[in-house]
C-alpha positions in Angstrom: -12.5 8.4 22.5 -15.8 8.8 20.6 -16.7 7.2 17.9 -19.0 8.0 14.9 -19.7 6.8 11.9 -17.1 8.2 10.5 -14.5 6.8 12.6 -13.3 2.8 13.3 -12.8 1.9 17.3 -8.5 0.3 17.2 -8.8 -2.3 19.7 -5.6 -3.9 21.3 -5.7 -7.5 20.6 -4.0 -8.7 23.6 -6.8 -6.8 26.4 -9.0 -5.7 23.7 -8.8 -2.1 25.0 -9.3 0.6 22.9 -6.0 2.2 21.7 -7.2 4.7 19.2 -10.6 5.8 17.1 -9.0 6.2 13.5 -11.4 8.0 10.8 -12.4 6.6 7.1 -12.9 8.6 4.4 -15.6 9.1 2.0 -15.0 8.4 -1.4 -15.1 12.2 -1.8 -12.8 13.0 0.9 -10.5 10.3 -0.4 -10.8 11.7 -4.0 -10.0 14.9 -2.6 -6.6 13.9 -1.2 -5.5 12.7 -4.0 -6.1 15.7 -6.1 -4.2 17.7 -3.3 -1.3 15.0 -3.5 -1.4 15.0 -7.4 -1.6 18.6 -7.0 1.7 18.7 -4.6 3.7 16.0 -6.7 3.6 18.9 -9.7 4.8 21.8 -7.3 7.9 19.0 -6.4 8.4 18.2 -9.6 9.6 22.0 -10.1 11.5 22.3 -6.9 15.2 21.6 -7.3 16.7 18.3 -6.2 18.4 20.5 -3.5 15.0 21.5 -2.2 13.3 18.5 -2.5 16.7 16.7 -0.7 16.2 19.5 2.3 12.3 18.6 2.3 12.9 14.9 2.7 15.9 15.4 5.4 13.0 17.1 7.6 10.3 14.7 7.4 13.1 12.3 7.9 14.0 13.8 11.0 10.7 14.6 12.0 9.3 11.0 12.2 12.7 9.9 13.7 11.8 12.2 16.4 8.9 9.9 16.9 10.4 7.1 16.6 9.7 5.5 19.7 6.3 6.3 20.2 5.5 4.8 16.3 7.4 1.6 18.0 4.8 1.5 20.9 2.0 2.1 18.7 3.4 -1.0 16.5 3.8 -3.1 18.9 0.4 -2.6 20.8 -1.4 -3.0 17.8 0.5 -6.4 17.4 -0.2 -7.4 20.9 3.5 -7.4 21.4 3.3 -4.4 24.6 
């Protein structure tokens, strides 16, 4: 994985080998996000409690979906593999 300045090497701390390159915001591009998420927080606050109830139930069943490879990614960061 390459790695720029813009990015932080993940290290497993049980072999120390590399397990992901994760990137770090600017303070622009972090400013930016949160506009967007202030920006989508208004838009939900409009949305009925049925819609927002039926957005939720996706992303819950989304990262379910995932579940076990979140797990791995927990548990190698821990050293715990």
């Amino acid at each position: 994985m390459a790695q720029s300045p813009s990015t932080l090497p993940v290290y497993a701390p049980e072999d120390q080998r590399l397990l992901a390159s994760v990137a770090l915001a600017s303070e622009k591009e972090i400013s930016g996000a949160l506009q967007a998420a202030d920006g989508t927080r208004q838009v939900l606050a409009s949305e009925s409690p049925k819609v927002r109830s039926a957005r939720l139930k996706w992303i819950a069943k989304a990262i379910q979906g995932k579940a076990d490879s979140f797990a791995q990614i927990i548990c190698d960061e821990a050293g715990n593999a």
